[in-house]
Biotite code that builds the C-alpha atoms (Angstrom):
import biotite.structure as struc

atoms = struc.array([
    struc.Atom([173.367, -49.136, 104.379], chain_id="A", res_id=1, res_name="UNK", atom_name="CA", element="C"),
    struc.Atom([175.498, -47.029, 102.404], chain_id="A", res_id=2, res_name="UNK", atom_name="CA", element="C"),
    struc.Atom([176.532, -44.270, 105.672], chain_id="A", res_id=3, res_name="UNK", atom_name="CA", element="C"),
    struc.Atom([179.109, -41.792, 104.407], chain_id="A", res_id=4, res_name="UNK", atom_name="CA", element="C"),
    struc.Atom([181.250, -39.273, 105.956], chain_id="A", res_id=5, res_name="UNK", atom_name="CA", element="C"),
    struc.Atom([179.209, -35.401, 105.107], chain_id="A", res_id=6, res_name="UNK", atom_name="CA", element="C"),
    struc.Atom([180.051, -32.094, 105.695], chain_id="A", res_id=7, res_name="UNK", atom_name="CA", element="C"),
    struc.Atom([177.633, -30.119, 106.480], chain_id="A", res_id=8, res_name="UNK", atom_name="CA", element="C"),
    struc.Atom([177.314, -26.249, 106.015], chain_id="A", res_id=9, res_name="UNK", atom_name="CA", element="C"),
    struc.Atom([174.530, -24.296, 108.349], chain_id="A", res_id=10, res_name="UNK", atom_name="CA", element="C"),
    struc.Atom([173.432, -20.954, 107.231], chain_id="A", res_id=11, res_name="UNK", atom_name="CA", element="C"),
    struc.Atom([172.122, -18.889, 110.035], chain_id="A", res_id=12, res_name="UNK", atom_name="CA", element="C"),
    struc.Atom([172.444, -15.425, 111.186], chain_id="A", res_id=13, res_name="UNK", atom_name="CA", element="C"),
    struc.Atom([171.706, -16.125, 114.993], chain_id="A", res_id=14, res_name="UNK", atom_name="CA", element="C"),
    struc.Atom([175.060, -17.479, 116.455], chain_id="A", res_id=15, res_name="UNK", atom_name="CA", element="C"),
    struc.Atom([172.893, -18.973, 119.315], chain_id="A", res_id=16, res_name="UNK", atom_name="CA", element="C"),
    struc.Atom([170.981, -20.652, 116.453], chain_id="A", res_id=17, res_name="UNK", atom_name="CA", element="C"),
    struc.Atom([174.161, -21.872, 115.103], chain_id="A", res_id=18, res_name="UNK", atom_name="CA", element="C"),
    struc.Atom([175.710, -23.682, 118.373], chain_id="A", res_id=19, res_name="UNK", atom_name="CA", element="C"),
    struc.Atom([172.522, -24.960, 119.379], chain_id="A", res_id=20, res_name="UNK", atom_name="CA", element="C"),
    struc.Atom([172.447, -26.702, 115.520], chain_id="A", res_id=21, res_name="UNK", atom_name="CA", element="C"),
    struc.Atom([175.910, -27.752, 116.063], chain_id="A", res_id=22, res_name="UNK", atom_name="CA", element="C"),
    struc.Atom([175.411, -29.161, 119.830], chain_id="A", res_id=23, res_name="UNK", atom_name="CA", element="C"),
    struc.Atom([172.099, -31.191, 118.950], chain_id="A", res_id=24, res_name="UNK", atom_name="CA", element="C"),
    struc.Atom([174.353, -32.796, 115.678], chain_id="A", res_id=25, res_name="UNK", atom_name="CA", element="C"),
    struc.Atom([177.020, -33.753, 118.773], chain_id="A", res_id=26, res_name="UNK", atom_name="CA", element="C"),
    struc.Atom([174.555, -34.427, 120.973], chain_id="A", res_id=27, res_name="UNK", atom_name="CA", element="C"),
    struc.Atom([172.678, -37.093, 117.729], chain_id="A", res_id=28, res_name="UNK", atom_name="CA", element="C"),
    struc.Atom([175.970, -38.342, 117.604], chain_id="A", res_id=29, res_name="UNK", atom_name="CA", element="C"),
    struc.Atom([177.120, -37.059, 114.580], chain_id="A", res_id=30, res_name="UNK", atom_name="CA", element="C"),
    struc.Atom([180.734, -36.190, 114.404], chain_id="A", res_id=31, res_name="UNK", atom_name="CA", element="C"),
    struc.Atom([180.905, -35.147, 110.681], chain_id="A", res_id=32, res_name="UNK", atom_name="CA", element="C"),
    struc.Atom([182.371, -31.913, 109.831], chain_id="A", res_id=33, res_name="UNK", atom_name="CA", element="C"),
    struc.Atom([179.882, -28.954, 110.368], chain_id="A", res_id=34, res_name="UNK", atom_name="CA", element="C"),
    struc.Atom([180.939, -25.414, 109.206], chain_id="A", res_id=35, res_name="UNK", atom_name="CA", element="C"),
    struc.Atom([178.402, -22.624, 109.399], chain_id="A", res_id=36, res_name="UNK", atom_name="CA", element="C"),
    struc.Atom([178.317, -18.777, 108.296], chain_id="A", res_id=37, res_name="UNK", atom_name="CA", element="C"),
    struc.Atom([176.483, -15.863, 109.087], chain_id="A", res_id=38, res_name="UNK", atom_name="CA", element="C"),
    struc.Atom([174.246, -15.367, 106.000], chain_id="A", res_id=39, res_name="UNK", atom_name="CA", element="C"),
    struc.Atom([173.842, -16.358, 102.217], chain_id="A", res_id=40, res_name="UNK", atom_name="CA", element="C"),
    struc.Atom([176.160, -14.156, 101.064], chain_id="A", res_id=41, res_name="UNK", atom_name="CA", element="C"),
    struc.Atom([178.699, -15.713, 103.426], chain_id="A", res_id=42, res_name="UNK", atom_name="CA", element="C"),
    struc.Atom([177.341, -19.164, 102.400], chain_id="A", res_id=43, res_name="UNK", atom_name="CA", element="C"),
    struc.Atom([177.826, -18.017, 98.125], chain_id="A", res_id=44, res_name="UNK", atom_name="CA", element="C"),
    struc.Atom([181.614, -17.349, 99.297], chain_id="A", res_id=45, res_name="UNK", atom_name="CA", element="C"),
    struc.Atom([181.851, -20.439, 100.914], chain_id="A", res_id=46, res_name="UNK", atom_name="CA", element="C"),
    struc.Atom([180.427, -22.677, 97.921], chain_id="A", res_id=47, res_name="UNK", atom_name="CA", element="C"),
    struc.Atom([182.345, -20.567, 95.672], chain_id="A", res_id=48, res_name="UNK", atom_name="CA", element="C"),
    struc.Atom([185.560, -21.098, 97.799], chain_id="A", res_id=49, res_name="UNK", atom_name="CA", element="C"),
    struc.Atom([185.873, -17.355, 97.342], chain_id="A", res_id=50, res_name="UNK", atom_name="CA", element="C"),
    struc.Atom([188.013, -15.057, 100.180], chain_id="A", res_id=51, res_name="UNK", atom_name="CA", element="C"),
    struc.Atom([188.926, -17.301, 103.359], chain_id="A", res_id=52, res_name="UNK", atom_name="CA", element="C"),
    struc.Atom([186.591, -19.823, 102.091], chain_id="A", res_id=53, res_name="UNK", atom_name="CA", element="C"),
    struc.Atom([189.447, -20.341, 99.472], chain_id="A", res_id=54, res_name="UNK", atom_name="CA", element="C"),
    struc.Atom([191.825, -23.035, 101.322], chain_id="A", res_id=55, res_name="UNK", atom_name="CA", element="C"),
    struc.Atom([189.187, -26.369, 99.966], chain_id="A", res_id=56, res_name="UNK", atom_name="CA", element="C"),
    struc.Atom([191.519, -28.808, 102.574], chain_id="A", res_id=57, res_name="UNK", atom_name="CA", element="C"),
    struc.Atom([190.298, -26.471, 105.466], chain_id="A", res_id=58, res_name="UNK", atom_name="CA", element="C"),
    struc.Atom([186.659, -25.539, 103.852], chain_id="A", res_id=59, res_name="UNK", atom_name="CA", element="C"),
    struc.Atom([185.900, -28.718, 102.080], chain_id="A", res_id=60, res_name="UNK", atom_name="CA", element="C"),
    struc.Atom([182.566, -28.596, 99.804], chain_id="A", res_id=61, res_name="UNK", atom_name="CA", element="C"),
    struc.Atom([179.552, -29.352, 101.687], chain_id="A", res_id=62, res_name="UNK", atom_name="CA", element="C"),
    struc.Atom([177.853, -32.799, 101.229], chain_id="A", res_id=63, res_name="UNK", atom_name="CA", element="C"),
    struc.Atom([174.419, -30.574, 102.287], chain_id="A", res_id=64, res_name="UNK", atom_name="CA", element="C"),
    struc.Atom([173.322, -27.558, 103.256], chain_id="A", res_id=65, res_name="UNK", atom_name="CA", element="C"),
    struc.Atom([171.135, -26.372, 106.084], chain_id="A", res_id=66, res_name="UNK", atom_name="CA", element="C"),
    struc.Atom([169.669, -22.572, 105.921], chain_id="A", res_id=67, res_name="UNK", atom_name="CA", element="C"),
    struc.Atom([167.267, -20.355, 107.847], chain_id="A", res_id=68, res_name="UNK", atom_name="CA", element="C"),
    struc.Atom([165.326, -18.307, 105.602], chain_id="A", res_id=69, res_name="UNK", atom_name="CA", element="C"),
    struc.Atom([165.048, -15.017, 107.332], chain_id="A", res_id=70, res_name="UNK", atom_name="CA", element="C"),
    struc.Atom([168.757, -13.346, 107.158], chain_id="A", res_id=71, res_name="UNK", atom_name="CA", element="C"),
    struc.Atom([170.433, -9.950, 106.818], chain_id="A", res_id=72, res_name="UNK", atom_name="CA", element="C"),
    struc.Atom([171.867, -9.181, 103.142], chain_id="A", res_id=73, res_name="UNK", atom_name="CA", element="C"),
    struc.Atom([171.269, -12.872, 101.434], chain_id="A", res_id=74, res_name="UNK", atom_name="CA", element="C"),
    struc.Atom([168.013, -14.329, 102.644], chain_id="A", res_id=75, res_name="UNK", atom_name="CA", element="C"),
    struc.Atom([167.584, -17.963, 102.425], chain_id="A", res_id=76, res_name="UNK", atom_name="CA", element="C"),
    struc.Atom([165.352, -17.610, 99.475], chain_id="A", res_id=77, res_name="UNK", atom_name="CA", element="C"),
    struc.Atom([168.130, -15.740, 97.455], chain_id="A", res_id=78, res_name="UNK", atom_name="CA", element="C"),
    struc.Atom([170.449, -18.700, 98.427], chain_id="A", res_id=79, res_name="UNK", atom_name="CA", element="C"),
    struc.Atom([168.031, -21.179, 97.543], chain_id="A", res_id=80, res_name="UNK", atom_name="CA", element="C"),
    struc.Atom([167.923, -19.480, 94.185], chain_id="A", res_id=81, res_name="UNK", atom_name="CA", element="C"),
    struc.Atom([171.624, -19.262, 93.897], chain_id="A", res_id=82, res_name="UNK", atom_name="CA", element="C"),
    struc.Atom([171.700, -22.866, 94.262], chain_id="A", res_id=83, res_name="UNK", atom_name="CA", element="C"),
    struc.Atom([169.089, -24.191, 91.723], chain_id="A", res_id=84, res_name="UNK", atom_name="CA", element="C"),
    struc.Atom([170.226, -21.207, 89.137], chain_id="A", res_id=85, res_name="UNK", atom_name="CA", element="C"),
    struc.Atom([173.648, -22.690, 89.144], chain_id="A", res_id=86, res_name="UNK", atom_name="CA", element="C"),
    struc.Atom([173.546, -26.258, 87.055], chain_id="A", res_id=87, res_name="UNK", atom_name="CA", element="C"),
    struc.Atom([176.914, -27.386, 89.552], chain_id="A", res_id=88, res_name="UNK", atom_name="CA", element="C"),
    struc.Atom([175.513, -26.320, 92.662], chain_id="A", res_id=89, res_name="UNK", atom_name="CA", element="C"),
    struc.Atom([171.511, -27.471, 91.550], chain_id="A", res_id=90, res_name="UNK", atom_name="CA", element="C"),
    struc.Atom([172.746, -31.248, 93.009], chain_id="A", res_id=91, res_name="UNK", atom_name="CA", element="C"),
    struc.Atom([173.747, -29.849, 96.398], chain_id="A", res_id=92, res_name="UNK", atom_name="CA", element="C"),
    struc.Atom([170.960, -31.176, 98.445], chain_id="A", res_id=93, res_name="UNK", atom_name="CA", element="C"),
    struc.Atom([169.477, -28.025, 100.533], chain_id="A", res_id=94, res_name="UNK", atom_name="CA", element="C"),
    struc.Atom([167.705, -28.309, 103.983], chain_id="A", res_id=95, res_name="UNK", atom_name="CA", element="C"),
    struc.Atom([165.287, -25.164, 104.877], chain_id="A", res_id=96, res_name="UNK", atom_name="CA", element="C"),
    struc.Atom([165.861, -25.304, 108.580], chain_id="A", res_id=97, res_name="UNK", atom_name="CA", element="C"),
    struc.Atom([163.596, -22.160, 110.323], chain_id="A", res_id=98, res_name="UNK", atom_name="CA", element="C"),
    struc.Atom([161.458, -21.099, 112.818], chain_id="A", res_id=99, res_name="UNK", atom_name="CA", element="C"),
    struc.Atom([159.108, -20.007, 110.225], chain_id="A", res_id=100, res_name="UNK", atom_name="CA", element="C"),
    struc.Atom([156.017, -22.420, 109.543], chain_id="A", res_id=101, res_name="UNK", atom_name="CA", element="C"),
    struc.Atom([154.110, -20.045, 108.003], chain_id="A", res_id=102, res_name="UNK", atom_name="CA", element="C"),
    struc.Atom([152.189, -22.018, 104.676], chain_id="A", res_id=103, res_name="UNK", atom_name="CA", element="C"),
    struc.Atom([153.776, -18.917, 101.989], chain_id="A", res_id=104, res_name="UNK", atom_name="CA", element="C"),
    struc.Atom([157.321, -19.443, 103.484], chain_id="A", res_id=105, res_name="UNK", atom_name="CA", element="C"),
    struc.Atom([156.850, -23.331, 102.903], chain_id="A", res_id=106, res_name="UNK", atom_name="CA", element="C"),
    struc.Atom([155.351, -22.822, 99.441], chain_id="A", res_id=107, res_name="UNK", atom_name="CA", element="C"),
    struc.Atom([158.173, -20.209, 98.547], chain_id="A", res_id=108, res_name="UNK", atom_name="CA", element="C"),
    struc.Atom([161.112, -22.546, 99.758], chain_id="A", res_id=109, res_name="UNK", atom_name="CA", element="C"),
    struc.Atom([159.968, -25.510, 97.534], chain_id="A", res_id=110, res_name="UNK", atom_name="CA", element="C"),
    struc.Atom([159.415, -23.581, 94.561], chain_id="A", res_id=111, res_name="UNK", atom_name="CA", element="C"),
    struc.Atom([163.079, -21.912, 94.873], chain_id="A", res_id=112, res_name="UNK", atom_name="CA", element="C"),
    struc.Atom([164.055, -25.625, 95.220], chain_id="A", res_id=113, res_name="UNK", atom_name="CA", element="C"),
    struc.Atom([164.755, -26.660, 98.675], chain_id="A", res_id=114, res_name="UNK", atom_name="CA", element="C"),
    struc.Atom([164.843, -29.919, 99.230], chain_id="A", res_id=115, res_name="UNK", atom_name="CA", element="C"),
    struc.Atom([163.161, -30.253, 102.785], chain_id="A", res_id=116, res_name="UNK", atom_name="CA", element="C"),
    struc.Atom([161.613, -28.116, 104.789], chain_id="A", res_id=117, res_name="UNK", atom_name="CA", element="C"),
    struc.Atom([161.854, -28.043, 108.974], chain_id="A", res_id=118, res_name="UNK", atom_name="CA", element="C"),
    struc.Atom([160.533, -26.119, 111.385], chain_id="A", res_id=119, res_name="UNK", atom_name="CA", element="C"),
    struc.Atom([163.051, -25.982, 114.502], chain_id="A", res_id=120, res_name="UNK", atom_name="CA", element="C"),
    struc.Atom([162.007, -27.509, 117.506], chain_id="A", res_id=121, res_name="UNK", atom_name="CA", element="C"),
    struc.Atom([162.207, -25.761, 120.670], chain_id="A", res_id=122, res_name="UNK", atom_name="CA", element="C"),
    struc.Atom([164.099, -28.067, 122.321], chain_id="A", res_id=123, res_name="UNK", atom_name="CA", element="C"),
    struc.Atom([167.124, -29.507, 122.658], chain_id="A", res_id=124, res_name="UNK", atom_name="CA", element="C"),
    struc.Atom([165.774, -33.147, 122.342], chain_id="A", res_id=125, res_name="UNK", atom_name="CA", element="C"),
    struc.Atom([163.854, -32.134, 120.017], chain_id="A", res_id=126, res_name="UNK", atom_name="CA", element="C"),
    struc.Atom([166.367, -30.502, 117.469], chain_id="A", res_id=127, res_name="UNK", atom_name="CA", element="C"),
    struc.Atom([168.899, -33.641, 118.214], chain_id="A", res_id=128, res_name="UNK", atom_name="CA", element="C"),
    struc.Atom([166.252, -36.281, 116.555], chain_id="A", res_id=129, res_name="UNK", atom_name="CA", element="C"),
    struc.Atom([165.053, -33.558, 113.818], chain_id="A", res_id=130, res_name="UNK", atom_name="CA", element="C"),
    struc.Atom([169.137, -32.825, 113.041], chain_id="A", res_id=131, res_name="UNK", atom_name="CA", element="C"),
    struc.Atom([170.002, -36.666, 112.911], chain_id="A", res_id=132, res_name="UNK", atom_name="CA", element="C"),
    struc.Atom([166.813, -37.937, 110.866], chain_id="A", res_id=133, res_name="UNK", atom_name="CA", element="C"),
    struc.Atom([168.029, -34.944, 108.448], chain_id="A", res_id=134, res_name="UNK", atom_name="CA", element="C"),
    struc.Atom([171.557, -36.121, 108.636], chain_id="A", res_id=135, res_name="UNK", atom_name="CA", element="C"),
    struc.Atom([171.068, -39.838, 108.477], chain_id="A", res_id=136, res_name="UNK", atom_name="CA", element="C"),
    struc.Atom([169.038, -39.291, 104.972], chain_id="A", res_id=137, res_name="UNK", atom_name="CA", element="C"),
    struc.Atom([171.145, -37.106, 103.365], chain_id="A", res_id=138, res_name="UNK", atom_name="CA", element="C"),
    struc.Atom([174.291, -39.309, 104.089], chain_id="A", res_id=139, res_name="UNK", atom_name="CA", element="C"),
    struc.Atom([172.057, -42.415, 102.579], chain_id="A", res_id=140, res_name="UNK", atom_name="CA", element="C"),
    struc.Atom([170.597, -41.116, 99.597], chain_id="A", res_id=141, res_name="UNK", atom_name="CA", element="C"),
    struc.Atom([172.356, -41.158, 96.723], chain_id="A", res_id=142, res_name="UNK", atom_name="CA", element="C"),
    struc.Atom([173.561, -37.900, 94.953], chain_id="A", res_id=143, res_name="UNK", atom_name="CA", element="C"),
    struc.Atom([176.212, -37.028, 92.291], chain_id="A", res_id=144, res_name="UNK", atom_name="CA", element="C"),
    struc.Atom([179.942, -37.250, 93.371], chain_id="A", res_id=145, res_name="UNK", atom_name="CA", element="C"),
    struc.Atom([181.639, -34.298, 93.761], chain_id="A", res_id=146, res_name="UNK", atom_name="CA", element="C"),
    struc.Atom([184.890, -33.593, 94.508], chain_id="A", res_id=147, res_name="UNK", atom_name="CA", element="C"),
    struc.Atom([186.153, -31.448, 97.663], chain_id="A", res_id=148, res_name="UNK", atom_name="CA", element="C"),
    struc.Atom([186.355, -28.360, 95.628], chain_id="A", res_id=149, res_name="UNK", atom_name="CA", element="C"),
    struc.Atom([182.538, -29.312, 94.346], chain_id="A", res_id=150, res_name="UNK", atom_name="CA", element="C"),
    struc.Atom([183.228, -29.858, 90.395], chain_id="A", res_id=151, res_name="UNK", atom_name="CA", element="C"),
    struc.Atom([181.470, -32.908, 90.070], chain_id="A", res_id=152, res_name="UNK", atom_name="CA", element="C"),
    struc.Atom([182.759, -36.208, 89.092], chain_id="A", res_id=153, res_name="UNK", atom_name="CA", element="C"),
    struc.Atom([182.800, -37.568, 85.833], chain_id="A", res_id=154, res_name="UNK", atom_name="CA", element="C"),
    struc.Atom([180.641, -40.746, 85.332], chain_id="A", res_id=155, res_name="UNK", atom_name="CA", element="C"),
    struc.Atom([180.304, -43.221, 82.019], chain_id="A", res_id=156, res_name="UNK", atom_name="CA", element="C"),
    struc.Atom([177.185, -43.018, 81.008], chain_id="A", res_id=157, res_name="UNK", atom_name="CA", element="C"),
    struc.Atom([177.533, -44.987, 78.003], chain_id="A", res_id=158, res_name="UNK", atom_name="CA", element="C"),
    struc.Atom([174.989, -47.614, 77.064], chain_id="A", res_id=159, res_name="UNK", atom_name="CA", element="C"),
    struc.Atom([172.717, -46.401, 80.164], chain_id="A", res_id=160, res_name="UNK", atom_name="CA", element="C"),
    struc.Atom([169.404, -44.451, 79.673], chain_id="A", res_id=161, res_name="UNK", atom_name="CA", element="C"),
    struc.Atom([171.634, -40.838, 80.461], chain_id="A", res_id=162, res_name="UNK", atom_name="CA", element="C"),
    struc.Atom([173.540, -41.341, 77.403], chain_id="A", res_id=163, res_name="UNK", atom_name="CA", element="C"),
    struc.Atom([170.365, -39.959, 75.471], chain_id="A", res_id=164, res_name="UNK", atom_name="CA", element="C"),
    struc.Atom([169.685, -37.038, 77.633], chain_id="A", res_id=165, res_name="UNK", atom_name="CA", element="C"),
    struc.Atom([172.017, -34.048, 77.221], chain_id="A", res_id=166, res_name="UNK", atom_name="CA", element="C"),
    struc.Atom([174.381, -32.962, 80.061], chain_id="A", res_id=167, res_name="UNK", atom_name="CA", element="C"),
    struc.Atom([173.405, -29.928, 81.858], chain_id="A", res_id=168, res_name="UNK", atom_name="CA", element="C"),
    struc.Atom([176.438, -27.144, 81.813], chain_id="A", res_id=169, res_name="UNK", atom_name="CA", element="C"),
    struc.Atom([178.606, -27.493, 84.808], chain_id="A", res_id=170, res_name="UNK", atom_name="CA", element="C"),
    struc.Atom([180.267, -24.304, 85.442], chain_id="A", res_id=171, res_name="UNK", atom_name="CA", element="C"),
    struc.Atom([178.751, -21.484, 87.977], chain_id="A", res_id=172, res_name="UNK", atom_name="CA", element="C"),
    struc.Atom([179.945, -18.016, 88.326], chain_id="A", res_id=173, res_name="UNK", atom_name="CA", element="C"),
])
């Protein structure tokens, strides 16, 4: 089982949202690093290690991402859109984690390029085994190596079937 250590970054404009997200990780026994912000504009700082998100020993790149949809100035739709626009940030695996299970919301979030879609449980116990089944996947499955500042890793793809398919561009602005 190939475990590793994540860091995840929550996206959520309700700061009870956000320490309720943060005790049911603790409380699922996860003790990775969890940083969260405010909004998707806070979150585009933070993956661009823009303003105080700048320091990449202190506000190491995110292994996933975990986002409401409905916030002030950068919605979670925007961010989702940010993300897949971006060919560096397309691999960073992102969680829509909302209240919201309305069918157009789900529909929306996939086609922006979310990776999963939850609806929050109501309850503690309920959030801890929703917030460890997300975290257990994501720190199983295999994704592209990045480094801490989230420039991904060079691989050798010679004599392997990506040696015929052309490399994507890796910058973002």
């Amino acid at each position: 089982m190939k475990m590793r250590r994540a860091v995840i970054l929550i996206v959520d404009d309700d700061p009870n949202d956000r320490f309720l997200i943060k005790t049911a990780f603790r409380e699922a026994g996860v003790t990775d690093t969890i940083h969260d912000v405010e909004d998707g504009a806070e979150a585009i700082a933070y993956l661009k290690g823009q303003g105080k998100y700048s320091d990449r020993n202190e506000f190491t790149f995110p292994t996933f991402v975990l986002t409401d949809l409905k916030m002030p100035r950068v919605n979670g739709f925007e961010l989702l859109r940010f993300l897949k626009s971006n060919p560096q940030l397309i691999v960073v695996p992102t969680v829509v984690f909302t209240s919201s299970s309305d069918r157009d919301d789900i529909k929306r979030a996939y086609l922006f390029g979310a990776n999963a879609y939850h609806v929050k449980s109501q309850t503690l116990d309920g959030l801890s085994s929703q917030l460890k089944l997300v975290h257990d996947y994501w720190t199983n499955c295999e994704v592209p190596e990045m480094d801490n500042t989230g420039n991904l890793l060079p691989t050798d793809g010679s004599g392997k079937l990506s040696e015929n398919v052309p490399r994507p561009r890796a910058d973002f602005d």
